[in-house]
KOLNU-17384 format. One line per field, with one value per atom (N, C-alpha, C): x, y, z; chain. Coordinates in steps of 0.05 Angstrom, whole numbers. Atoms other than C-alpha are relative to their C-alpha. Last residue first. Example, Ala and Ser with C-alpha at 12.3 -4.5 7.8 and 13.67 -1.06 7.14 Angstrom:
<recs>
px: (-16,273,-15,18,246,18) .
py: (-24,-21,22,-24,-90,24) .
pz: (-1,143,14,0,156,0) .
c: (A,A,A,A,A,A) .
</recs>
This chain:
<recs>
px: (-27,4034,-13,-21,3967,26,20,3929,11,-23,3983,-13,-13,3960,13,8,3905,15,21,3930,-14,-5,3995,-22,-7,3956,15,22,3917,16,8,3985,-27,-15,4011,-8,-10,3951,6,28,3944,-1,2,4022,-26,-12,4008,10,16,3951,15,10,3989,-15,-20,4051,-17,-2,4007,9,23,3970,9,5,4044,-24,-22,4071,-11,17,4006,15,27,4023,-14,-6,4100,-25,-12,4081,7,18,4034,13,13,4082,-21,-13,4136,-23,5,4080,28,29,4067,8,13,4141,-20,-13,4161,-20,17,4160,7,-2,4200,-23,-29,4199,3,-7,4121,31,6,4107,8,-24,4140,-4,-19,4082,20,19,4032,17,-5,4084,-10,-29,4088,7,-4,4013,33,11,4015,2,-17,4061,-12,-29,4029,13,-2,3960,23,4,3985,3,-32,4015,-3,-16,3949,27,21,3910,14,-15,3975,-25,-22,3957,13,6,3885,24,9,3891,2,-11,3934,-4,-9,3887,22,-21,3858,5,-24,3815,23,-10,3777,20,-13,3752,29,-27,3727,20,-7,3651,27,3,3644,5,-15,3682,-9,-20,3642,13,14,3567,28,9,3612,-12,-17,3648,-9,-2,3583,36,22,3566,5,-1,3630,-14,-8,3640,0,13,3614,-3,33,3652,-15,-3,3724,-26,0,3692,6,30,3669,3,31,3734,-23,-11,3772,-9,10,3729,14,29,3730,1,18,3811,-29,-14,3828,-9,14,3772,14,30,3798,-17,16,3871,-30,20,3914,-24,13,3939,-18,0,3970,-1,-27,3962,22,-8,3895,41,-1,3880,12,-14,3901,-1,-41,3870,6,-11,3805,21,-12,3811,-1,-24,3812,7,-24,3761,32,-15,3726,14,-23,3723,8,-33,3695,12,-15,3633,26,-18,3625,4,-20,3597,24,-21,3554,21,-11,3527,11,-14,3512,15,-21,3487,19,-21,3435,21,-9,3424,6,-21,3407,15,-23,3354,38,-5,3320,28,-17,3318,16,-25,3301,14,2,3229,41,-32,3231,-6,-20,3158,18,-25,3097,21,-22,3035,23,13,2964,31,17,2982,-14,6,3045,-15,15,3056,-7,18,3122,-25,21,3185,-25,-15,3250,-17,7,3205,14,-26,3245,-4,-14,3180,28,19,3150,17,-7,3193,-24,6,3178,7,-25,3235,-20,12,3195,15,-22,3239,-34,5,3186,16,24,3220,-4,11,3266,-17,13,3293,-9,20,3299,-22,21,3336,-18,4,3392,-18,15,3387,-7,32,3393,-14,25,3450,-29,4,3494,-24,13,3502,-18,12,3562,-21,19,3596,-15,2,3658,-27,-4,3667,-11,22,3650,-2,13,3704,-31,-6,3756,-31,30,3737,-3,23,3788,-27,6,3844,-29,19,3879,-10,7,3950,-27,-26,3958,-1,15,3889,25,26,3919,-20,-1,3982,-20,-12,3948,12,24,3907,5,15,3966,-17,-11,3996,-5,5,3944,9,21,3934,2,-20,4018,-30,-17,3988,6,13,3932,27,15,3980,-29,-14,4030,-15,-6,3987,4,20,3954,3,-2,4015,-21,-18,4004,9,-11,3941,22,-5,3911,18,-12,3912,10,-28,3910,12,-13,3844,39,-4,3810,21,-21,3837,-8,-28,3807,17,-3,3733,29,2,3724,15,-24,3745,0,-25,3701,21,-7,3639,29,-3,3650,0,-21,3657,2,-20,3597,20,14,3546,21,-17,3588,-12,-27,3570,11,-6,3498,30,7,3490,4,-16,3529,1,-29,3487,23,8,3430,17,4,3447,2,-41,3490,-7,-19,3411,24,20,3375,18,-9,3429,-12,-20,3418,8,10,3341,31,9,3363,-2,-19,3415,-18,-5,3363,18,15,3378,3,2,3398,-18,32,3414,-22,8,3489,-35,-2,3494,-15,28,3478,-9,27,3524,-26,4,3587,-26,9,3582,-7,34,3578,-11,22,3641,-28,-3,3680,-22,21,3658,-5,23,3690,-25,7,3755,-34,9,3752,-8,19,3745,-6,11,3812,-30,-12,3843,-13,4,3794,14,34,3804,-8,7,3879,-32,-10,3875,-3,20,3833,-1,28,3876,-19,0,3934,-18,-11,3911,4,22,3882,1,6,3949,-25,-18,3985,-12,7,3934,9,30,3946,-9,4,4018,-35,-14,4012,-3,25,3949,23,2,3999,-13,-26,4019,-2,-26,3953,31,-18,3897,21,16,3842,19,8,3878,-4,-23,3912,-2,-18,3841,30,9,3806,9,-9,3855,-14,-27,3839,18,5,3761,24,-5,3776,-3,-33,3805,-9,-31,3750,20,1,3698,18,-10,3741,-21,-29,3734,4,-2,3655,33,4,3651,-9,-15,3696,-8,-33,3661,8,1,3593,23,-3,3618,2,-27,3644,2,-6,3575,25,4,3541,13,-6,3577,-7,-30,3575,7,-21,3501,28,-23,3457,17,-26,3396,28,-12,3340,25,-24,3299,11,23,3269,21,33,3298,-14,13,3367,-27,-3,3384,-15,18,3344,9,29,3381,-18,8,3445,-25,-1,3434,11,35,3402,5,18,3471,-26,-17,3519,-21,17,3471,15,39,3474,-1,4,3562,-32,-5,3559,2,25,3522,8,21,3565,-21,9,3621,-10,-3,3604,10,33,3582,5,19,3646,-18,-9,3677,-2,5,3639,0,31,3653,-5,31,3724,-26,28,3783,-23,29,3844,-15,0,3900,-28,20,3944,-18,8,3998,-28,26,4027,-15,-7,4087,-21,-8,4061,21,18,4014,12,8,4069,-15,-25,4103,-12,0,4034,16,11,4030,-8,-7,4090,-29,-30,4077,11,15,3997,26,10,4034,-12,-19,4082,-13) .
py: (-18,-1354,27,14,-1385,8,-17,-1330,-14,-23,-1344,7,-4,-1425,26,21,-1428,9,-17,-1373,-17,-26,-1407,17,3,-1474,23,16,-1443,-3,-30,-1418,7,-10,-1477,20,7,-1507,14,-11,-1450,-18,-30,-1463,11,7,-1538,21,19,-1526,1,-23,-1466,-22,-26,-1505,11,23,-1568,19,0,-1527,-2,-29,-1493,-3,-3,-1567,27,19,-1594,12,-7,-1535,-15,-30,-1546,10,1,-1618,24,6,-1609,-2,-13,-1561,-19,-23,-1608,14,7,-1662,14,-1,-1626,-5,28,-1605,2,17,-1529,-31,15,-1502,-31,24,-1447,-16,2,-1402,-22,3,-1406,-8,36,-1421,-6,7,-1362,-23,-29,-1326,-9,-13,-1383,15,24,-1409,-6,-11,-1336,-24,-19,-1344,10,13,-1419,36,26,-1390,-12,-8,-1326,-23,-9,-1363,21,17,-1409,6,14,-1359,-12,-32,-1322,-20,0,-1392,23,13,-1402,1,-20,-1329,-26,-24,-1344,4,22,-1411,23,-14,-1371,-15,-32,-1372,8,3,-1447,31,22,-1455,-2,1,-1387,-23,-25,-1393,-8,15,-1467,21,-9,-1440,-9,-20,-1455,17,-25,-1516,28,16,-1572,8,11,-1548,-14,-21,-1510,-15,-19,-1568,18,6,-1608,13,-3,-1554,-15,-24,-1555,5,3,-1624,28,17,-1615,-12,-19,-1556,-26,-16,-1602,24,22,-1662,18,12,-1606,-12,-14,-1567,-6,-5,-1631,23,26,-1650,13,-2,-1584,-21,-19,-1581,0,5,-1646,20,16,-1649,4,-13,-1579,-24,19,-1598,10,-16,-1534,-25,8,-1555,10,27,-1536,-13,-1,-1454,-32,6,-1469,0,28,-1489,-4,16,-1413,-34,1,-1381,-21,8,-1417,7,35,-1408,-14,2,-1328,-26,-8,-1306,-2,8,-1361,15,23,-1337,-9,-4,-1274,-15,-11,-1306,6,23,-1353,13,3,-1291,-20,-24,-1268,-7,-8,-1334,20,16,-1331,-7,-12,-1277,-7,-29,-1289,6,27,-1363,26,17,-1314,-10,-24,-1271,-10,-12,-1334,19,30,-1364,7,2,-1288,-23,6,-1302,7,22,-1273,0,-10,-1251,-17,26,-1272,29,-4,-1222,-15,17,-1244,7,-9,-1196,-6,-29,-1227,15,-24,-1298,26,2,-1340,20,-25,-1352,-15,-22,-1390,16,-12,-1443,26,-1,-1477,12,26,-1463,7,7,-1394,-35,33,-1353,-8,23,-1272,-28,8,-1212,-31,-4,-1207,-12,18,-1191,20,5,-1160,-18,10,-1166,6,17,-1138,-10,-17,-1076,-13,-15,-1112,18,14,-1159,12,8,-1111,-22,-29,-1085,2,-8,-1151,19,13,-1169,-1,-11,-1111,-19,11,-1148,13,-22,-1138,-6,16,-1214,34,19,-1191,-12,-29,-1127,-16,-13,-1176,19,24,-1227,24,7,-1172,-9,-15,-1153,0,10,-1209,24,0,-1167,-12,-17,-1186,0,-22,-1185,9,-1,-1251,19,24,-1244,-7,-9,-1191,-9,-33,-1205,5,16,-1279,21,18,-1230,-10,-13,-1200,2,-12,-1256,21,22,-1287,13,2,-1221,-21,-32,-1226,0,15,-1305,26,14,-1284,-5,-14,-1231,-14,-26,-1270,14,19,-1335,21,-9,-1275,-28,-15,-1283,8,11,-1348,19,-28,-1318,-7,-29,-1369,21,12,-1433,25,0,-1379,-19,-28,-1357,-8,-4,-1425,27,23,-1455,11,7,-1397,-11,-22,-1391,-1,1,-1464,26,9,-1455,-4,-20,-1392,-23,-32,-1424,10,4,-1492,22,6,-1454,-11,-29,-1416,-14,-10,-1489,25,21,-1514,8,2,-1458,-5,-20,-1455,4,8,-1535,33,9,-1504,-8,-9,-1449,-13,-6,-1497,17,19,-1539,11,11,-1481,-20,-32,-1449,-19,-10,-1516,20,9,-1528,0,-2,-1472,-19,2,-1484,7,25,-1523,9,20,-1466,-20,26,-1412,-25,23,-1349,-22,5,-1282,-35,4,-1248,-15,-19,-1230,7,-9,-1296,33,9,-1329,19,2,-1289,1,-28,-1287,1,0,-1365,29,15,-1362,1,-16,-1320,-9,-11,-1376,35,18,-1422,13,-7,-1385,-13,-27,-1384,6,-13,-1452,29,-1,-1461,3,-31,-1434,1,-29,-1499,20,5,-1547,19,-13,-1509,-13,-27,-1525,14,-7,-1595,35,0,-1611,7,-18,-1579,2,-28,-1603,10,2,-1673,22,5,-1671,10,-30,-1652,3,-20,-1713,31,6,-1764,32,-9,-1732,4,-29,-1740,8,0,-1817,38,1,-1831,13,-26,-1806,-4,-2,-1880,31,15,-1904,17,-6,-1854,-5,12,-1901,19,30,-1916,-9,13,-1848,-32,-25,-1813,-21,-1,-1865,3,26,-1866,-6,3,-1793,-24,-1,-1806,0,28,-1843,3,24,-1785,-29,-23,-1732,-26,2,-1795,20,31,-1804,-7,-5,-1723,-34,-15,-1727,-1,18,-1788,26,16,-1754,-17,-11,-1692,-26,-10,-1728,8,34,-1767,0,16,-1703,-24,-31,-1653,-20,5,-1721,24,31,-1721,0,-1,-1644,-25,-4,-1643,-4,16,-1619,3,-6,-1582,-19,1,-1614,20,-32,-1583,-12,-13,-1656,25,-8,-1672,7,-12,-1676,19,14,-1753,31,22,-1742,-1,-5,-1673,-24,-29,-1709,11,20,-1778,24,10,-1722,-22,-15,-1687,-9,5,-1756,33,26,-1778,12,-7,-1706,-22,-23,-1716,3,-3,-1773,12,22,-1766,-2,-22,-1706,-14,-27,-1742,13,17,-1804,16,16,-1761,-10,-30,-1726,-9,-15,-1796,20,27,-1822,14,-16,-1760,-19,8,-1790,7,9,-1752,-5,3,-1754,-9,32,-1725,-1,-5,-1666,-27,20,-1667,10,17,-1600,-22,1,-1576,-7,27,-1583,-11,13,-1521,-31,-3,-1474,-21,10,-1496,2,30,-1496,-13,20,-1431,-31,0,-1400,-21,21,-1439,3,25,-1397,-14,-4,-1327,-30,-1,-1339,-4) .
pz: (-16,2297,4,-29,2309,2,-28,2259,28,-12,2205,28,-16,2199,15,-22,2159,23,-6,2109,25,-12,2104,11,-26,2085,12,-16,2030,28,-7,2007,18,-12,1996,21,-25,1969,23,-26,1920,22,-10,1901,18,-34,1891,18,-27,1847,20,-8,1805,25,-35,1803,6,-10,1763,26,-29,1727,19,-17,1699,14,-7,1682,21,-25,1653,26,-2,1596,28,-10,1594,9,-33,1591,5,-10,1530,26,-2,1493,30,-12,1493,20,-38,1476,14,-17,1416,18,2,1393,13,-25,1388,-3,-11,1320,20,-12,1293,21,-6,1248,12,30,1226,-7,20,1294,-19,26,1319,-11,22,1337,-8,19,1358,-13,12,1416,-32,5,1438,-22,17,1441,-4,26,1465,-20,23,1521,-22,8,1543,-12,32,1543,-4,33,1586,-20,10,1641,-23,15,1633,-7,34,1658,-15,16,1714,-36,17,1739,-20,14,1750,-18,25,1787,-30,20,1832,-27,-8,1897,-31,12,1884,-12,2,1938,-18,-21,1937,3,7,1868,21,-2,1886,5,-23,1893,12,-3,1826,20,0,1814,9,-13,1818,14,-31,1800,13,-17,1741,28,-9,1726,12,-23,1718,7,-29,1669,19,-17,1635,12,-38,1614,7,-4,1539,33,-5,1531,1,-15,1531,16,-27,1488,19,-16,1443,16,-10,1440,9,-22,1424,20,-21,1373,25,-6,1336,27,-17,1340,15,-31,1324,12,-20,1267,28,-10,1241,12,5,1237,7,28,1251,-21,13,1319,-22,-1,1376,-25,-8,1364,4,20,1338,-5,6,1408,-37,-8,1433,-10,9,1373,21,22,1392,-5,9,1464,-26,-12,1471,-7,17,1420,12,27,1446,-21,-5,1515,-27,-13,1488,12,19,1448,9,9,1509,-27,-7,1543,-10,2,1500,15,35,1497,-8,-3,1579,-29,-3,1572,-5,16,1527,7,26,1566,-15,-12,1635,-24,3,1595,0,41,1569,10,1,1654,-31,-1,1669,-4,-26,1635,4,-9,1567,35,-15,1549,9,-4,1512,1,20,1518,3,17,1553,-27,6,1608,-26,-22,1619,-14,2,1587,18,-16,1590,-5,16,1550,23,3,1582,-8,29,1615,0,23,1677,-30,-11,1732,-26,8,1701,-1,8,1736,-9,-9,1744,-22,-30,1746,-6,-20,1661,32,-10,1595,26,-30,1545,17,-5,1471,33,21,1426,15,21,1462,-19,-7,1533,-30,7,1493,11,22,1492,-4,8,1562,-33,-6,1581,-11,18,1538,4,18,1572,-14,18,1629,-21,0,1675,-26,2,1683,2,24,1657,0,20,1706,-26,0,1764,-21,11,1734,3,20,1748,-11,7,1818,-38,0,1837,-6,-17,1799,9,-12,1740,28,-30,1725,5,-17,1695,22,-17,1659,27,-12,1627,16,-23,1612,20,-15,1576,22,-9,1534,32,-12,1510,21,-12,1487,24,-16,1457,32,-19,1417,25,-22,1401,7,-18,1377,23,-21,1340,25,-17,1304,22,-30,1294,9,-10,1259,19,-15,1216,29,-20,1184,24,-23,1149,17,-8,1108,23,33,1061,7,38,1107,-8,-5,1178,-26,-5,1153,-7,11,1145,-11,-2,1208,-33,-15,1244,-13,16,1198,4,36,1206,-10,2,1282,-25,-4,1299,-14,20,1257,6,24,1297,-26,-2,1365,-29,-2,1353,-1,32,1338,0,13,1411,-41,1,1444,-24,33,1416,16,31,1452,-21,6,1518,-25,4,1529,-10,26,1523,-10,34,1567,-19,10,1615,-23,6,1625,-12,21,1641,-12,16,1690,-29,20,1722,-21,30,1740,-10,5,1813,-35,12,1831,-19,-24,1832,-13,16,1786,20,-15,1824,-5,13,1762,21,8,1800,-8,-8,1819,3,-28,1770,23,9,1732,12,-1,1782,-16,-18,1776,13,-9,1713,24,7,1708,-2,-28,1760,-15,-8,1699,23,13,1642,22,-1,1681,-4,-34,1690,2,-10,1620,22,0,1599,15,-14,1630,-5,-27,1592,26,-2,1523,36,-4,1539,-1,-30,1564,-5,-20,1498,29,-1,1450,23,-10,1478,0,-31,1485,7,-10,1404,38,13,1381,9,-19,1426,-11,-20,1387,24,-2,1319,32,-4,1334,1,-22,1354,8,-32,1314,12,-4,1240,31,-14,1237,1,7,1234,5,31,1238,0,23,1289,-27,8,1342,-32,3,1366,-16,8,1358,-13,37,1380,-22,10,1446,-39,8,1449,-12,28,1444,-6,18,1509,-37,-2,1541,-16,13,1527,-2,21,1555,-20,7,1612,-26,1,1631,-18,24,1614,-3,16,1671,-35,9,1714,-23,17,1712,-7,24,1721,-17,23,1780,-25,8,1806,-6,4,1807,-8,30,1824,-20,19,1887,-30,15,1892,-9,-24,1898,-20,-1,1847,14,0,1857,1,-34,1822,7,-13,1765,32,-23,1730,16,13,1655,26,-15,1687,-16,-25,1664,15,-18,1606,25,4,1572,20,-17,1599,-1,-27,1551,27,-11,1501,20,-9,1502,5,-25,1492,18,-15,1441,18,-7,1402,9,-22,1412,5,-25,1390,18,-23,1328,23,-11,1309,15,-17,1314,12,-20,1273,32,4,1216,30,-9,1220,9,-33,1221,4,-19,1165,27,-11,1126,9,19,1114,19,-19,1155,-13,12,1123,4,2,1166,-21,23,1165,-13,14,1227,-24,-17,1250,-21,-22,1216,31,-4,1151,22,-6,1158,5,-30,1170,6,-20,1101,27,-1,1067,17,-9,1094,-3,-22,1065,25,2,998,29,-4,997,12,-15,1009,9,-22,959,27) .
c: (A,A,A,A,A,A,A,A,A,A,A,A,A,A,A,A,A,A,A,A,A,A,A,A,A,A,A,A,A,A,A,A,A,A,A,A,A,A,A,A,A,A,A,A,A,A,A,A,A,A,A,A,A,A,A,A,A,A,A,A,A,A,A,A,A,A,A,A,A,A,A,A,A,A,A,A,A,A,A,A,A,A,A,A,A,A,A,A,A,A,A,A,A,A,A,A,A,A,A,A,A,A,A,A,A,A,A,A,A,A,A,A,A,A,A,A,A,A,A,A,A,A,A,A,A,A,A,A,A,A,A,A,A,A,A,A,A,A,A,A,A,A,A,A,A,A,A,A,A,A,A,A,A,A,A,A,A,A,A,A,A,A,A,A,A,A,A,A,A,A,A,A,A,A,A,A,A,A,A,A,A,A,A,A,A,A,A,A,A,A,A,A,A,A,A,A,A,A,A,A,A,A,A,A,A,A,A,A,A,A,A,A,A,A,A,A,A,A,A,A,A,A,A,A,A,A,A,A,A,A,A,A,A,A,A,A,A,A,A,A,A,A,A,A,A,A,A,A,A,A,A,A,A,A,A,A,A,A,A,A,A,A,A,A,A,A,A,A,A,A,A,A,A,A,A,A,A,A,A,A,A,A,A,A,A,A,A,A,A,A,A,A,A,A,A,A,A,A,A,A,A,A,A,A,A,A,A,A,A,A,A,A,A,A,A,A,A,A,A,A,A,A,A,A,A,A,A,A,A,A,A,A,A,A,A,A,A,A,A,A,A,A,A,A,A,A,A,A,A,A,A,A,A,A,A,A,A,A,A,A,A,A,A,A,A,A,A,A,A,A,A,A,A,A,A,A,A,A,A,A,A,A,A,A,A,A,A,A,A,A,A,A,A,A,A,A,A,A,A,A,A,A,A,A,A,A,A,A,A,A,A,A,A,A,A,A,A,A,A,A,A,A,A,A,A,A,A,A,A,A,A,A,A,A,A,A,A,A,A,A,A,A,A,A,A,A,A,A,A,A,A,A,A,A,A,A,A,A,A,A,A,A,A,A,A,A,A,A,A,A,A,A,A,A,A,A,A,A,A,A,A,A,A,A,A,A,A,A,A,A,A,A,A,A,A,A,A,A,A,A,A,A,A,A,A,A,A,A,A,A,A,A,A,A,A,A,A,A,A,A,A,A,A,A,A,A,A,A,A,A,A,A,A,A,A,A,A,A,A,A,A,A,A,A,A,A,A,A,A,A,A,A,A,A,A,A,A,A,A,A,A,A,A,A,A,A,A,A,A,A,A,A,A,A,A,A,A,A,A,A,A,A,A,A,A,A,A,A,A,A,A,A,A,A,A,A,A,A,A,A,A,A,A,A,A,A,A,A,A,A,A,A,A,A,A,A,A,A,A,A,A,A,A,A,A,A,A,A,A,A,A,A,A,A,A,A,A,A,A,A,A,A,A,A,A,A,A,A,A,A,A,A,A,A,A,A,A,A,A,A,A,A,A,A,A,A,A,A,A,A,A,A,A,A,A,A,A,A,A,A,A,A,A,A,A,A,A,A,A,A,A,A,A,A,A,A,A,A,A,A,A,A,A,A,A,A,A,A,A,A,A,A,A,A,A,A,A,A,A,A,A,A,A,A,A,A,A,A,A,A,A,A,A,A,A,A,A,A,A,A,A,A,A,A,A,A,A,A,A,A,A,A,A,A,A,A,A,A,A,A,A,A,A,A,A,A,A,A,A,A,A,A,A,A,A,A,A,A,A,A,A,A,A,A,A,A,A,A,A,A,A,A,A,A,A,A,A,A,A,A,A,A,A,A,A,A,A,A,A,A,A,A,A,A,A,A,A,A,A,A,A,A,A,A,A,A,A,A,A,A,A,A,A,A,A,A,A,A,A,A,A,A,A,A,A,A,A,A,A,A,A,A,A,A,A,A,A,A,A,A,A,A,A,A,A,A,A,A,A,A,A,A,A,A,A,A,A,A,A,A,A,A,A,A,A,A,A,A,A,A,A,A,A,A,A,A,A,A,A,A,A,A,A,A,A,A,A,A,A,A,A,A,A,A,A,A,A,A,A,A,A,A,A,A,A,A,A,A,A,A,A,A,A,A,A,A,A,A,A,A,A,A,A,A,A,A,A,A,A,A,A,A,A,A,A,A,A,A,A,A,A,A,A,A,A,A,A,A,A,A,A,A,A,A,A,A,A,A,A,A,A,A,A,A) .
</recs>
């Protein structure tokens, strides 16, 4: 009974057959698309904002052209596939701001120089992307065998989405608090000094975490709890495990030059916060009656571009009110 109710849930999102080719073909592109990064910042510069938004655009227009792939390459299923892929990828892209304005609290906080961050977010981003494939295997295996565990990701989503809704800017400082120090403190020597971009170094002839190491612990603790937020939400779209994975990676794959884009953006977009909660209220409501009822992809995907779209022109707005109250 249990299996028949999830077959039914499952055949309400597309189900395609993906030959080990195109895993294969995947994974290679994604390790050419990291070692052609790895090279370009193989020397510790600080990055300006130009290259901070060439980069975006040129990780955003690789996301979008795997979409066309996507739509190209599984025949008369590409259209949904394509539109299941789009949510995924807009939504893991939405939650990641969040995850980028806590980096920037990080750094911060650990007092790390701009030029060695990107070092840090590389490598953060390569055991991301190795976590995110465990959480979505385990995710997409779960919800097969166990079709209720759909409601309860979803009333978590829910939740979640509250909570982020009503939080307050001292929020992020509570998230970037760093428990992982004090926990590598008890495995190995952590030293305040640099040793140019090397994460291990010697002190008194004994190897030790330089804060660049400590930094990349946290930073993986930290993308554990975004991903217990943005896998449900993408599996909520999509129960395909290429559409998902891929879509995730092309989405975390652009997040460091997001971060050098975005970080100090907070301030410009004043209710960026409440439309990321808004989201995950709707994919988690969208998650709980899935089994009952199921709203169309590109429903979902314009309801989803729909709420950036108020939160941009709202911070604007509001932006310009704040400009102007001091002259009335």
């Amino acid at each position: 009974m249990t299996l028949a109710k999830a077959s039914a849930a499952s055949d309400k999102f597309v189900d395609l057959d993906v030959p080990p080719w195109a895993w294969i073909a995947l994974l290679a592109a994604i390790v050419v698309m990291l070692g052609i990064d790895l090279f370009r910042h193989r020397e510790d510069k600080q990055p300006t904002f130009r290259d901070a938004a060439i980069e975006s655009a040129a990780w955003v227009t690789c996301g979008l052209a795997f979409s066309v792939i996507v739509w190209l390459g599984f025949g008369e299923q590409g259209g949904q596939a394509f539109g299941e892929y789009i949510s995924g990828y807009l939504i893991e892209k939405s939650l990641s701001v969040d995850n980028v304005f806590v980096w920037s609290m990080l750094f911060t906080t650990l007092a790390i120089p701009l030029k060695y961050q990107h070092r840090v977010l590389f490598w953060g981003i390569f055991g991301a992307l190795a976590l995110r494939a465990l959480f979505i295997g385990a995710g997409t295996a779960l919800i097969t065998s166990f079709w209720w565990l759909l409601v309860v990701f979803g009333l978590f989503l829910v939740y979640t989405g509250v909570k982020v809704y009503r939080h307050r800017n001292d929020d992020e400082e509570e998230r970037t608090s760093t428990p992982g120090l004090g926990l590598l403190r008890r495995f190995m020597p952590v030293t305040d000094k640099y040793d140019g971009h090397n994460f291990f170094t010697k002190v008194n002839g004994k190897r030790a975490a330089t804060p660049l190491f400590a930094a990349l612990v946290v930073v993986e603790l930290t993308d554990v709890i975004f991903a217990v937020d943005s896998v449900p939400a993408i599996l909520a779209v999509s129960h395909e495990t290429f559409l998902v994975f891929s879509s995730n990676a092309f989405a975390i794959l652009g997040l460091r030059a997001m971060y050098f884009l975005l970080a100090d953006a907070k301030e410009r977009f004043h209710y960026l916060s409440h439309a990321l909660g808004a989201i995950l209220v709707f994919v988690g409501i969208k998650m709980t009656v899935g089994h009952w009822y199921h709203l169309n992809t590109y429903v979902s995907l314009a309801v989803i571009v729909a709420i950036l779209a108020a939160a941009v022109v709202a911070s604007i707005l509001h932006n310009r009110r704040q400009v102007e109250a001091p002259a009335g």
